[in-house]
DRENDO-1510 file (C-alpha; in Angstrom, 1 decimal, always signed):
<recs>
REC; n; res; u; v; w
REC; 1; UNK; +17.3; +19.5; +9.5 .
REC; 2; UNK; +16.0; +23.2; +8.4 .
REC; 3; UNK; +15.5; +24.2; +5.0 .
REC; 4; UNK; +18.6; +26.0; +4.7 .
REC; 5; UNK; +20.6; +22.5; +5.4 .
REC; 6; UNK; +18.6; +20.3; +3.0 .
REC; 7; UNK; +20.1; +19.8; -0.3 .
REC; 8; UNK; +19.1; +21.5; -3.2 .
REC; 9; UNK; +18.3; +19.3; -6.3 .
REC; 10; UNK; +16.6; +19.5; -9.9 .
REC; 11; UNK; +13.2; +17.7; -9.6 .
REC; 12; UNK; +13.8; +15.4; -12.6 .
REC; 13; UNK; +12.9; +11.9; -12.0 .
REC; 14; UNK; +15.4; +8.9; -12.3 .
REC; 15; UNK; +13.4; +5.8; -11.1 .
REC; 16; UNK; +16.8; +3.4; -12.4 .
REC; 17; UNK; +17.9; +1.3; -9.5 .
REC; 18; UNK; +20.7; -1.5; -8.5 .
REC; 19; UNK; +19.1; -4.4; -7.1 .
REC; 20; UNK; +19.7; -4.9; -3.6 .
REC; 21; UNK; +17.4; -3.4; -0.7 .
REC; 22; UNK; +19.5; -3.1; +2.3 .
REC; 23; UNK; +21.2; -0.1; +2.5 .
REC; 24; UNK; +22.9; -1.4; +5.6 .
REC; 25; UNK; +24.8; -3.4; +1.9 .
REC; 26; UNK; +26.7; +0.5; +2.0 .
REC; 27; UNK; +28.4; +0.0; +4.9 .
REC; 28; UNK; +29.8; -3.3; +4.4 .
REC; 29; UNK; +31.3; -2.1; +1.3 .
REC; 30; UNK; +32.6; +1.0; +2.8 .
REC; 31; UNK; +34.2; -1.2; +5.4 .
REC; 32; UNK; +35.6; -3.8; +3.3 .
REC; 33; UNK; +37.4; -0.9; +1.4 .
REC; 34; UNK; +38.3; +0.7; +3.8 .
REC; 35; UNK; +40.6; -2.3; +5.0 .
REC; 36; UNK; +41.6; -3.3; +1.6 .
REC; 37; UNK; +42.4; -1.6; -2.1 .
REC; 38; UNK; +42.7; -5.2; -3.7 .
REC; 39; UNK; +39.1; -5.5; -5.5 .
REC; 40; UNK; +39.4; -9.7; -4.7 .
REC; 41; UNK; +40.3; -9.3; -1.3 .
REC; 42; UNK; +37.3; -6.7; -1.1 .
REC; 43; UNK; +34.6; -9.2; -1.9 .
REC; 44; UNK; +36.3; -11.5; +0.4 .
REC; 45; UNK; +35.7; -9.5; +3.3 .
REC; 46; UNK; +31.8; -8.2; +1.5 .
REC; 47; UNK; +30.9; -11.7; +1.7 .
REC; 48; UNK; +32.5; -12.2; +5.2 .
REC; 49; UNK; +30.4; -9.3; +6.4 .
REC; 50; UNK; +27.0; -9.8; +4.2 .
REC; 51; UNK; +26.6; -13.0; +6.4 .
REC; 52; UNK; +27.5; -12.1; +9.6 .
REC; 53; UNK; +25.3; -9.0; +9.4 .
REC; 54; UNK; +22.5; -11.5; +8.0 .
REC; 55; UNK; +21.9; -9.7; +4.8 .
REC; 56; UNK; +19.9; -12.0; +2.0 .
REC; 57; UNK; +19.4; -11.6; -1.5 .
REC; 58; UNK; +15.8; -10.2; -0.8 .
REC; 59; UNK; +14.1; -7.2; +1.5 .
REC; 60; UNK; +14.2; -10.1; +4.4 .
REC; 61; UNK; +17.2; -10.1; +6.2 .
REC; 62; UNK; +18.6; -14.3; +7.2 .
REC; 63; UNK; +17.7; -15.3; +10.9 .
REC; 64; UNK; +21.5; -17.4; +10.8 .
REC; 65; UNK; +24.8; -16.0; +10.2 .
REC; 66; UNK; +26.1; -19.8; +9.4 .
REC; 67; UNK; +28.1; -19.4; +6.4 .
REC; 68; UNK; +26.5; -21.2; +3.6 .
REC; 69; UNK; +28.4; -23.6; +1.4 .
REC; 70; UNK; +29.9; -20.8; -1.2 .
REC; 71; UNK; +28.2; -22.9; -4.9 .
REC; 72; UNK; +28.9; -21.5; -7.9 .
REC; 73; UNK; +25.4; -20.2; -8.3 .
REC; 74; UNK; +26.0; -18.4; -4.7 .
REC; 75; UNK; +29.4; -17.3; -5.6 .
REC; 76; UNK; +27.9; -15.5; -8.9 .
REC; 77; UNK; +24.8; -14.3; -7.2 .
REC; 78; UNK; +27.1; -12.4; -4.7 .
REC; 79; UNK; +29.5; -10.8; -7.4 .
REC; 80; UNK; +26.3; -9.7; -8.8 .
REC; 81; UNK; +25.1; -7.5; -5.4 .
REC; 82; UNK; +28.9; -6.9; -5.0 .
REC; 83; UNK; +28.8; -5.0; -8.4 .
REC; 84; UNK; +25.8; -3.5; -8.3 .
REC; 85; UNK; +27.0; -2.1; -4.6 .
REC; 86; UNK; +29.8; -0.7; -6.4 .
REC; 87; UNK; +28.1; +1.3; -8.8 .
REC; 88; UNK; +25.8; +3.0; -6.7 .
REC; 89; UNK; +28.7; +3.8; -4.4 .
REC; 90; UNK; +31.1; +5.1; -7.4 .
REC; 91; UNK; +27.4; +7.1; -8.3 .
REC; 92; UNK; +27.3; +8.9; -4.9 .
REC; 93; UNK; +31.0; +9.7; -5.0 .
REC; 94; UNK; +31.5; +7.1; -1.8 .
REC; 95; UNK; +34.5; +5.1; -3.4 .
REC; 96; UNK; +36.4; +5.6; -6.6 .
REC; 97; UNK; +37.8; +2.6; -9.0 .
REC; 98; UNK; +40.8; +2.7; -11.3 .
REC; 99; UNK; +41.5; +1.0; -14.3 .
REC; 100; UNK; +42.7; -2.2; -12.7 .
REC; 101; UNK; +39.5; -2.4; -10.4 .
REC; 102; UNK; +41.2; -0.9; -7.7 .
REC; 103; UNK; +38.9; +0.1; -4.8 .
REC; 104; UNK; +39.3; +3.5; -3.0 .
REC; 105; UNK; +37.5; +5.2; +0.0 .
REC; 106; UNK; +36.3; +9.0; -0.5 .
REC; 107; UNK; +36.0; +11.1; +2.0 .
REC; 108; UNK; +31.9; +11.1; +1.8 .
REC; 109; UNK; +32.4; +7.4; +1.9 .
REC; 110; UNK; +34.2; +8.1; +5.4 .
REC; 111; UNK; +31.8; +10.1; +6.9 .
REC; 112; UNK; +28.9; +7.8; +5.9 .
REC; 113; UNK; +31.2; +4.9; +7.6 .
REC; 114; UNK; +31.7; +7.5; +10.7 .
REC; 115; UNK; +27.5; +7.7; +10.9 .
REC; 116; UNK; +26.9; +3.6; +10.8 .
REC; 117; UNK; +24.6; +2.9; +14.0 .
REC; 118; UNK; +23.1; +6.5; +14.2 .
REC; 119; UNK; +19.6; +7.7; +12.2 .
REC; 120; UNK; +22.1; +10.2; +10.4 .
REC; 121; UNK; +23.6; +6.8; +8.3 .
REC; 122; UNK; +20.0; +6.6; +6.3 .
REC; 123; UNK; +18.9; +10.3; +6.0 .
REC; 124; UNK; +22.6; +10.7; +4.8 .
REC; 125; UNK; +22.0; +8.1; +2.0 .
REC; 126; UNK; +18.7; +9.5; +1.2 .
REC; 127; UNK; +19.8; +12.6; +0.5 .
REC; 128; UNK; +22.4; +11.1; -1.6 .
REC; 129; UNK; +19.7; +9.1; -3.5 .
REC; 130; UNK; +17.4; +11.3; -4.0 .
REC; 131; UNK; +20.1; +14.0; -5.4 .
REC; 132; UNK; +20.0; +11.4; -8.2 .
REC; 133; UNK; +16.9; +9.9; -8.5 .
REC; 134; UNK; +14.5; +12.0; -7.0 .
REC; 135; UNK; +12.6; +8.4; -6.8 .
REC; 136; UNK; +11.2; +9.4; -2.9 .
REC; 137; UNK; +9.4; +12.5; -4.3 .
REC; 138; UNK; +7.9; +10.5; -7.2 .
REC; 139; UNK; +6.7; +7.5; -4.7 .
REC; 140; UNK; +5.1; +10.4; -2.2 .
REC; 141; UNK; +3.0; +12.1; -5.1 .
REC; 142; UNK; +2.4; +9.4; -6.6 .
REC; 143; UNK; +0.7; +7.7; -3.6 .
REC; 144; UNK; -1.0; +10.5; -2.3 .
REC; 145; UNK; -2.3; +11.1; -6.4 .
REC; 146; UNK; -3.4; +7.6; -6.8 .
REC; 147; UNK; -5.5; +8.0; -3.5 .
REC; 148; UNK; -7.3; +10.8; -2.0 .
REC; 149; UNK; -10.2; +9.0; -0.4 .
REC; 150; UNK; -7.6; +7.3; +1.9 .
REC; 151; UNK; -4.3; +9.9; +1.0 .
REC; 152; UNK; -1.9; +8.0; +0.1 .
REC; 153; UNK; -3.0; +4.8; +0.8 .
REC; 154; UNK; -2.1; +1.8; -1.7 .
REC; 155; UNK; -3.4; -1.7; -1.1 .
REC; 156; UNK; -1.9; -4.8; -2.9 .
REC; 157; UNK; -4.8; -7.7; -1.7 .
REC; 158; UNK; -3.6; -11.4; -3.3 .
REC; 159; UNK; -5.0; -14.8; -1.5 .
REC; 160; UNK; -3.6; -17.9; -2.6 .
REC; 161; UNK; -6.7; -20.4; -3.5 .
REC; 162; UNK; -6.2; -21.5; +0.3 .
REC; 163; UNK; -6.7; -18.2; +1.8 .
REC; 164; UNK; -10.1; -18.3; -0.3 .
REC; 165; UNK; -11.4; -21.4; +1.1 .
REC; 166; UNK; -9.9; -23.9; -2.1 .
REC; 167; UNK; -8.4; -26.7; -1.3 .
REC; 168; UNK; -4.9; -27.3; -3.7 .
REC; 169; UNK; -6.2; -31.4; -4.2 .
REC; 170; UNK; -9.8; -30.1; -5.7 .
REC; 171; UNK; -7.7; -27.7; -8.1 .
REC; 172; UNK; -7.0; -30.2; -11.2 .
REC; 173; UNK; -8.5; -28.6; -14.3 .
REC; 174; UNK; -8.3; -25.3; -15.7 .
REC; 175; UNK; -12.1; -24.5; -15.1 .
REC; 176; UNK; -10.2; -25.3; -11.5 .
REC; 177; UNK; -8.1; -22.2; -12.0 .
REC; 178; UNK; -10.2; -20.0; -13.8 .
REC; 179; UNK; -13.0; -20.2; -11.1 .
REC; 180; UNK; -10.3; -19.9; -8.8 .
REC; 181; UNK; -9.2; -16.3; -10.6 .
REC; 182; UNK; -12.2; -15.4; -10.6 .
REC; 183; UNK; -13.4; -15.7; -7.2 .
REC; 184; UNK; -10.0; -13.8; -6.3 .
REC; 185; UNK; -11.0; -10.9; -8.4 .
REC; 186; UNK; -14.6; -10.7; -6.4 .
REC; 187; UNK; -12.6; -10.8; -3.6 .
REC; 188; UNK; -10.1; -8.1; -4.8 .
REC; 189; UNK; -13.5; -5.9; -5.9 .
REC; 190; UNK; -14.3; -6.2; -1.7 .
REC; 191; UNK; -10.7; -5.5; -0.8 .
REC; 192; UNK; -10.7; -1.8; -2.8 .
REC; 193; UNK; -14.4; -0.9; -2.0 .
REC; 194; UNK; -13.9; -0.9; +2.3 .
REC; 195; UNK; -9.8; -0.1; +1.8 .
REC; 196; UNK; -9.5; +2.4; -0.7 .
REC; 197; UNK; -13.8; +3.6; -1.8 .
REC; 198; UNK; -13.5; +2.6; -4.6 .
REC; 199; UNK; -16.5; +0.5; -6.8 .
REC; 200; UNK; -14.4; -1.5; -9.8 .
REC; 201; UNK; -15.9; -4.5; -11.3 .
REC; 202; UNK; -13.0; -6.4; -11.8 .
REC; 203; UNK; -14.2; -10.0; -13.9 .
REC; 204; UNK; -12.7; -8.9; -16.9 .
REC; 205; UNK; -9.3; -8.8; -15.7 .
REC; 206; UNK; -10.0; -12.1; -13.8 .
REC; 207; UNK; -10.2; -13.2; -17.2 .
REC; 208; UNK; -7.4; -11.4; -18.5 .
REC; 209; UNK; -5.1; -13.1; -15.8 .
REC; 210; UNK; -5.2; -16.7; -17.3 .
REC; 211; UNK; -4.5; -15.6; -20.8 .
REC; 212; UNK; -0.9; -15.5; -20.4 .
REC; 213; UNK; -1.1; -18.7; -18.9 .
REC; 214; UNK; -2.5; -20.4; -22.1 .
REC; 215; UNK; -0.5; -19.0; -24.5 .
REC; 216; UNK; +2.7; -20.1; -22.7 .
REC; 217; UNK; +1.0; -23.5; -22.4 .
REC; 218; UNK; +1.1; -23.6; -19.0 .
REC; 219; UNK; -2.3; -23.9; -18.7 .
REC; 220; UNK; -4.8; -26.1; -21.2 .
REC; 221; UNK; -7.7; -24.3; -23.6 .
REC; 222; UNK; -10.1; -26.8; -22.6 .
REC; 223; UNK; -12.2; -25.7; -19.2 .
REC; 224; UNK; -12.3; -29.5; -18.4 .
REC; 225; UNK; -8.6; -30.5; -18.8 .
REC; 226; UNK; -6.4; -31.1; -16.3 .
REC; 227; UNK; -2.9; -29.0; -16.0 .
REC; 228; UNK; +0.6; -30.7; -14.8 .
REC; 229; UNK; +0.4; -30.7; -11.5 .
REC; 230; UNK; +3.8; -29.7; -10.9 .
REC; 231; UNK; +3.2; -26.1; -12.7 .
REC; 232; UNK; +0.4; -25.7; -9.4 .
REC; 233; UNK; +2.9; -23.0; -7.3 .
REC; 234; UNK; +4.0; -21.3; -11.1 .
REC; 235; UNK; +0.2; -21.1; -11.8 .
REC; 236; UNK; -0.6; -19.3; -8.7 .
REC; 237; UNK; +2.4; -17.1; -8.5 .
REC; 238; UNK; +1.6; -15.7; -12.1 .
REC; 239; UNK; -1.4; -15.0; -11.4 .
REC; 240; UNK; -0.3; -13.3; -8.4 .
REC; 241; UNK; +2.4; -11.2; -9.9 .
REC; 242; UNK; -0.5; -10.5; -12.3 .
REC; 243; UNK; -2.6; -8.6; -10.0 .
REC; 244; UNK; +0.4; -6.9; -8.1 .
REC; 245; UNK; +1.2; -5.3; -11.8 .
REC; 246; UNK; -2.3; -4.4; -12.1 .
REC; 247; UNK; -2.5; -2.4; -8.6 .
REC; 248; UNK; +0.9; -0.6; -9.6 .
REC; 249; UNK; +0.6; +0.5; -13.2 .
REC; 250; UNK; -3.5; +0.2; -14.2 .
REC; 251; UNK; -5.2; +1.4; -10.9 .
REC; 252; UNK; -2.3; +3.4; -9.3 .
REC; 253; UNK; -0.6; +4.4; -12.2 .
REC; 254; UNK; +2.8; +4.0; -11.5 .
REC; 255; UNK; +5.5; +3.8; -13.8 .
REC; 256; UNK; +7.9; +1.1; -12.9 .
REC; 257; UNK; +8.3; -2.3; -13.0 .
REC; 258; UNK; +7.5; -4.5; -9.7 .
REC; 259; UNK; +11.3; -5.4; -9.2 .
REC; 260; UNK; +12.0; -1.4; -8.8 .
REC; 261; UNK; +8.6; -0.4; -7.2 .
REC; 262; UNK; +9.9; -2.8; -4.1 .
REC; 263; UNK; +13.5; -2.2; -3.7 .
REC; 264; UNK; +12.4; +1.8; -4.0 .
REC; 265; UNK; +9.3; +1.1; -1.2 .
REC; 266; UNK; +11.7; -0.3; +0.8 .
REC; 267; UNK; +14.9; +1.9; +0.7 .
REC; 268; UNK; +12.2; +4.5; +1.4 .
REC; 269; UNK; +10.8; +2.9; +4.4 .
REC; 270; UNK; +14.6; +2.4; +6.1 .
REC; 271; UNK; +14.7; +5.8; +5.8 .
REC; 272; UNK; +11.4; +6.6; +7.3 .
REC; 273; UNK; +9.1; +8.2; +4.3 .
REC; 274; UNK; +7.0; +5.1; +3.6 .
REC; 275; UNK; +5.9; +2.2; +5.5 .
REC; 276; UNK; +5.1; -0.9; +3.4 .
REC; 277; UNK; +4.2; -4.5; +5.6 .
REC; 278; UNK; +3.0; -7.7; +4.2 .
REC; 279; UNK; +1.5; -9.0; +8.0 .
REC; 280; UNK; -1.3; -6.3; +8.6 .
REC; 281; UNK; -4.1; -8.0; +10.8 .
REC; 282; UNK; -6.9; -9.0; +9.3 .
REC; 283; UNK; -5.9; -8.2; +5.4 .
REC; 284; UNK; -4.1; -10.5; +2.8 .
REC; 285; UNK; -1.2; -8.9; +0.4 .
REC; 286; UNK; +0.6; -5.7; +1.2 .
REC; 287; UNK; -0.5; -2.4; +2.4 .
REC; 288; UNK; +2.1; +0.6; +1.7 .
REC; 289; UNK; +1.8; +4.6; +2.8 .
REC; 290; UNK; +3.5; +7.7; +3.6 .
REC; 291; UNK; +4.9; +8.6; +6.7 .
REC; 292; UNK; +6.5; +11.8; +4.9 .
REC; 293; UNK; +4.3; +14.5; +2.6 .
REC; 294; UNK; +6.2; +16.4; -0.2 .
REC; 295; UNK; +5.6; +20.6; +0.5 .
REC; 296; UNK; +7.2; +24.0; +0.9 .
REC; 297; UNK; +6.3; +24.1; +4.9 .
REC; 298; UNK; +4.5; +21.4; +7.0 .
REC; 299; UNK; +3.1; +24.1; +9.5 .
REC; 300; UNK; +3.8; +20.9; +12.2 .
REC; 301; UNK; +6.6; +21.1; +14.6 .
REC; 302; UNK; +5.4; +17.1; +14.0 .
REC; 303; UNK; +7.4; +17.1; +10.5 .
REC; 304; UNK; +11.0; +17.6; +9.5 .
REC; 305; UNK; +12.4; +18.5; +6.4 .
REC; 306; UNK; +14.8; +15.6; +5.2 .
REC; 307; UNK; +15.7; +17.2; +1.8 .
REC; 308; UNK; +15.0; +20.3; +0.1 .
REC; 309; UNK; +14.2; +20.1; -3.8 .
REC; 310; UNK; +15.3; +23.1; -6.1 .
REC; 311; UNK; +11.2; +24.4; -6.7 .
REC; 312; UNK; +11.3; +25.1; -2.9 .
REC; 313; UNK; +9.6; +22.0; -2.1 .
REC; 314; UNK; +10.6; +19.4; +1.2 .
REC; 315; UNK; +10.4; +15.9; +1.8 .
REC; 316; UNK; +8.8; +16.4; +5.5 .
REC; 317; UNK; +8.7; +13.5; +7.5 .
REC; 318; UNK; +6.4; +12.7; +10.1 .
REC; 319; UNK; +8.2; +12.1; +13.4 .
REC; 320; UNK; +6.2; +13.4; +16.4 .
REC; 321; UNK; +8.7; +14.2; +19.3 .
REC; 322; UNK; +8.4; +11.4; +22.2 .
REC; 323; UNK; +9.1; +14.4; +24.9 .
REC; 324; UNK; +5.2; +16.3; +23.9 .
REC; 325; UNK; +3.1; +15.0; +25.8 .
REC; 326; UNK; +0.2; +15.5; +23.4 .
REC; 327; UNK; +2.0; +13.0; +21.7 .
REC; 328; UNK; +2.4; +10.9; +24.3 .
REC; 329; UNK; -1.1; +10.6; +25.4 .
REC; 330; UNK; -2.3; +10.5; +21.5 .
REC; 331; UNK; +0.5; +7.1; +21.1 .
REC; 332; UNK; -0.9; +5.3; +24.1 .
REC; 333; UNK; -4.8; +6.0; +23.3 .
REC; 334; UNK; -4.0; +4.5; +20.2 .
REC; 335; UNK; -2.1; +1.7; +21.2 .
REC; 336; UNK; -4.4; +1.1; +24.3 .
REC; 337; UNK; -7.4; +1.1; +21.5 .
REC; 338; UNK; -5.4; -1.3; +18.8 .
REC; 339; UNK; -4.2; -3.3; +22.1 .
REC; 340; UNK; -7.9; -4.5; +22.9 .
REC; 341; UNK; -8.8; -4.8; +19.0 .
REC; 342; UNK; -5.8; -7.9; +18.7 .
REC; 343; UNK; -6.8; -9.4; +22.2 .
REC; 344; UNK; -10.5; -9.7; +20.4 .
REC; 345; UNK; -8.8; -11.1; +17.4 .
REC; 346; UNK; -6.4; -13.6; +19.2 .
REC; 347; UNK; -8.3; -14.1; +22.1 .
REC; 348; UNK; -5.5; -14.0; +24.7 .
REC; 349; UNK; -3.9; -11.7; +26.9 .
REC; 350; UNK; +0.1; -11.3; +25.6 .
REC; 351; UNK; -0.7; -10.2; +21.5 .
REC; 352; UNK; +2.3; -9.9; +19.1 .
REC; 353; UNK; +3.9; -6.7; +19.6 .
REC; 354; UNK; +4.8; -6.4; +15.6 .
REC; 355; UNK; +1.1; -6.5; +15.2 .
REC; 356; UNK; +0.5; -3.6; +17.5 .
REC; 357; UNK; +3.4; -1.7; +15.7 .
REC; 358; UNK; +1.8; -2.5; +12.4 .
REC; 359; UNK; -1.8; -1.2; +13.4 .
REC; 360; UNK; -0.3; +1.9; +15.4 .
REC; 361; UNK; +1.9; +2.9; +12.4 .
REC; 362; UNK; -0.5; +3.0; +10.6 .
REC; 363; UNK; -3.4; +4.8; +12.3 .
REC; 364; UNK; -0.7; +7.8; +13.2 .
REC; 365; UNK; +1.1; +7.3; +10.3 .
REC; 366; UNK; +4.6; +7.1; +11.6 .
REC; 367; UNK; +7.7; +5.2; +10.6 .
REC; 368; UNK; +8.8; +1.4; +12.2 .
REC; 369; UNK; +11.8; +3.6; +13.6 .
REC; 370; UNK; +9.1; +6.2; +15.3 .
REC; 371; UNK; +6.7; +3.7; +16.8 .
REC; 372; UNK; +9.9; +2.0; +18.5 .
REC; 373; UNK; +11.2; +5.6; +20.1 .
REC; 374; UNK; +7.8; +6.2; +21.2 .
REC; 375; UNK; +7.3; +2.9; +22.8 .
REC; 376; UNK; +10.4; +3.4; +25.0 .
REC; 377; UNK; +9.4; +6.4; +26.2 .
REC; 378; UNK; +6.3; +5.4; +27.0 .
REC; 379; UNK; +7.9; +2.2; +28.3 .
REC; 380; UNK; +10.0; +4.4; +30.6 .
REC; 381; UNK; +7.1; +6.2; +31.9 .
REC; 382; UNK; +5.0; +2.9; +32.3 .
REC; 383; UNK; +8.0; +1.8; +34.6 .
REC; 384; UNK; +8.4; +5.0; +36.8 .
REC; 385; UNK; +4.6; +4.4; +37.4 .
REC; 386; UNK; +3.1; +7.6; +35.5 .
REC; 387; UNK; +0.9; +6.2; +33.4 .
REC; 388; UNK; -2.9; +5.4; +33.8 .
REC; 389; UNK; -1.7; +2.0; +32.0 .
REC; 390; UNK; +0.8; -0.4; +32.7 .
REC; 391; UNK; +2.6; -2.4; +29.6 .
REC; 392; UNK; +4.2; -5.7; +30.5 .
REC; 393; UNK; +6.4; -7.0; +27.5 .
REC; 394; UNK; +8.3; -10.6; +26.9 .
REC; 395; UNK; +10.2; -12.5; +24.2 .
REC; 396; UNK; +7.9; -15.3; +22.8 .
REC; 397; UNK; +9.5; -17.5; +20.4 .
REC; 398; UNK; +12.0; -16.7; +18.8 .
REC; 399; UNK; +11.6; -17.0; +15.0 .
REC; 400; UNK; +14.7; -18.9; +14.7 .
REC; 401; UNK; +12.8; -21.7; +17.6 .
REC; 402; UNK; +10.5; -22.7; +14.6 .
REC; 403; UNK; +12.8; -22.9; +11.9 .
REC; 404; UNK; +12.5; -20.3; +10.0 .
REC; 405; UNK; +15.1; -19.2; +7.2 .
REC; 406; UNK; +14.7; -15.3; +7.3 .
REC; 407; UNK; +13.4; -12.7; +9.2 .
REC; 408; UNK; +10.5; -11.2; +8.3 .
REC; 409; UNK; +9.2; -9.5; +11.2 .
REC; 410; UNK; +12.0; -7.6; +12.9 .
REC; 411; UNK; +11.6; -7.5; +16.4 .
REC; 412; UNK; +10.8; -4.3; +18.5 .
REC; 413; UNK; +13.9; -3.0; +20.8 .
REC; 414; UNK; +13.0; -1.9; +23.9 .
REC; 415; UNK; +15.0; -0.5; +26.7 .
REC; 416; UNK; +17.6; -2.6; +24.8 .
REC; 417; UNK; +16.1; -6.0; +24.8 .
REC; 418; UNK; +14.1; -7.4; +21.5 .
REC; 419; UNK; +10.2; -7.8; +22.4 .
REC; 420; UNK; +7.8; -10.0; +20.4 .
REC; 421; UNK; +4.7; -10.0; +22.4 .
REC; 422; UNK; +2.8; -7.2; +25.1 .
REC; 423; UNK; +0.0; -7.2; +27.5 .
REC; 424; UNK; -1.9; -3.4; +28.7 .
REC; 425; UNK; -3.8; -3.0; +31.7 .
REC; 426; UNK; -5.5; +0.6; +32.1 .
REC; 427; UNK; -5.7; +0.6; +35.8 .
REC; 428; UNK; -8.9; +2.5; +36.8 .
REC; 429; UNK; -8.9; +6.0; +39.0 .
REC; 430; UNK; -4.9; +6.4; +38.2 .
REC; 431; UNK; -4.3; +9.8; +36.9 .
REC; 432; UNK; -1.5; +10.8; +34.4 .
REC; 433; UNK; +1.9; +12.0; +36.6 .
REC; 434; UNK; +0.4; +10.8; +40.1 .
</recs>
């Protein structure tokens, strides 16, 4: 998109958000109005699509679409997203509602519906978003403010006790916990020096992240009393959500709450500008960056502007064209080098493919979506023989062959076939194009 096709927009800054994360929720609605003006046989055919496109209550999507028993609790939880879906749809003039909660399809609403399946369905929505919110901007400067040793850069390191070498049958007491909190903030202190440069000493808010604890009487005064064991996974997920609050409002200085940070981080990275993973080799938490920068002109033919704000500024992702072949040769150097480092770590030939696409992402700082078009082109390539390398990919198992409940690490497509797991062999004395 040029400049003179990006929307123009205020740069004031509503971070308010409904709480869903899919925006693939949009066009289920669309399509459920679209059949039907009858707001009950609407949600009917919502819920009827929700599962069958596998959408959960979280950021993950579900690995079954077996319709689950419809409980009262479910029922309400799903009026719940069905309402909030409504809202932001009526915000972006997509449907309208009358009086009697009749549902009606506007013509943007139409169009969006017409651009399901294509990349135009998400910048389409995040032009509508941030037209109201102007929540990407303030994520992008935000990030690259809150680092400039590593720009843009935000780490989120947590380790349950196991992860940190405690075993959950020697935690009993509170001295337990607190020398458990405090050996997590030492390890924290490690985390942001080699991640981020920065030198914190960080035992004071070790200490500060039991407090709570004690004054909701979840944990006992006494160092050498013993807490209910059955408050073990609430202990160590307050003390969790502790730290993540710490990272986003004390050391990054964000304002929002955790709730709205995530669903914006990742509406952002479905449409490309951020790319936030939990499963980065070799670190423990969440790692989030830009794929996009926020100014008046890129000078990169490697950037795009998505959205144009009204002080002249863009929202320029970065999506390197799979035809350059400086591109090209600068995706498979990277993924040759990030191939080997994973074969070291797992010690086999085949290494997980989402692995690879984690450590690529983030060493070119591209979107899931880019790494996946760059792949198959490279993929193509590898197959007519014109490569110096040669990629073979499979289908491990399949997360649903271990019993897993959602899906947390969404295959890579290529040439039309999900891959988990890819082997690289640089065969020596071949040229490029022979």
């Amino acid at each position: 998109m040029t400049h003179a096709e990006a929307t123009t927009v205020g740069t004031d800054t509503n971070l308010s958000v409904r709480r869903f994360y899919a925006l693939e929720y949009f066009y289920i609605l669309l399509r459920s109005v679209e059949r039907s003006s009858d707001n009950a046989h609407v949600f009917k055919a919502f819920v009827i699509m929700k599962q069958e496109h596998r959408l959960g209550e979280s950021k993950f999507q579900r690995l079954s679409d077996n319709s689950p028993e419809m409980t009262p609790g479910r029922e309400s939880r799903y009026r719940y997203t069905f309402r909030q879906v409504i809202e932001e749809a009526k915000l972006y003039l997509l449907i309208s509602e009358s009086e009697d909660n009749c549902l009606a399809l506007l013509n943007a609403g139409r169009s969006l519906l017409e651009q399901y399946g294509t990349p135009g369905y998400s910048r389409t929505l995040l032009r509508l978003m941030e037209r109201n919110s102007n929540a990407f901007r303030y994520l992008v400067e935000r990030m690259f403010s809150a680092n400039r040793n590593q720009p843009g850069l935000l780490v989120f390191p947590v380790y349950s006790p196991y992860q940190l070498g405690l075993q959950r049958r020697e935690i009993r007491t509170s001295d337990d916990i607190r020398g458990y909190a405090l050996e997590l903030g030492r390890r924290i202190e490690s985390d942001l020096k080699l991640h981020l440069g920065e030198t914190v000493n960080l035992s004071g808010v070790a200490e500060k992240s039991t407090l709570t604890l004690e004054k909701d009487e979840i944990l006992p005064k006494s160092n050498k009393e013993s807490f209910n064991a059955r408050n073990y996974n609430v202990i160590v997920s307050r003390i969790r959500k502790f730290w993540l609050l710490y990272f986003l409002r004390e050391l990054y200085k964000f304002e929002l709450s955790l709730s709205s940070f995530d669903i914006w981080v990742y509406r952002a990275k479905q449409c490309g500008v951020v790319h936030v993973t939990e499963f980065y080799p070799g670190f423990q938490g969440r790692i989030v960056f830009p794929t996009s920068v926020i100014v008046s002109d890129a000078r990169s033919q490697d950037f795009h502007c998505l959205y144009t704000y009204r002080d002249g500024k863009c929202l320029h992702v970065h999506e390197p064209a799979e035809s350059n072949e400086q591109v090209q040769d600068r995706f498979i150097k990277c993924i040759v080098e990030h191939y080997y480092t994973l074969r070291r770590m797992r010690r086999g030939y085949f290494v997980h493919l989402a692995s690879l696409r984690e450590l690529t992402c983030f060493t070119l700082k591209i979107s899931e979506m880019t790494f996946e078009r760059l792949l198959n082109q490279i993929y193509k390539l590898n197959l007519a023989g014109t490569l110096p390398i040669q990629i073979s990919l499979e289908v491990d198992r399949m997360p649903e062959e271990v019993g897993a409940e959602y899906l947390k690490r969404v295959p890579v497509e290529v040439d039309g076939k999900p891959r988990n797991i890819i082997a690289i062999d640089v065969i020596k004395g071949r040229q490029r194009n022979e």
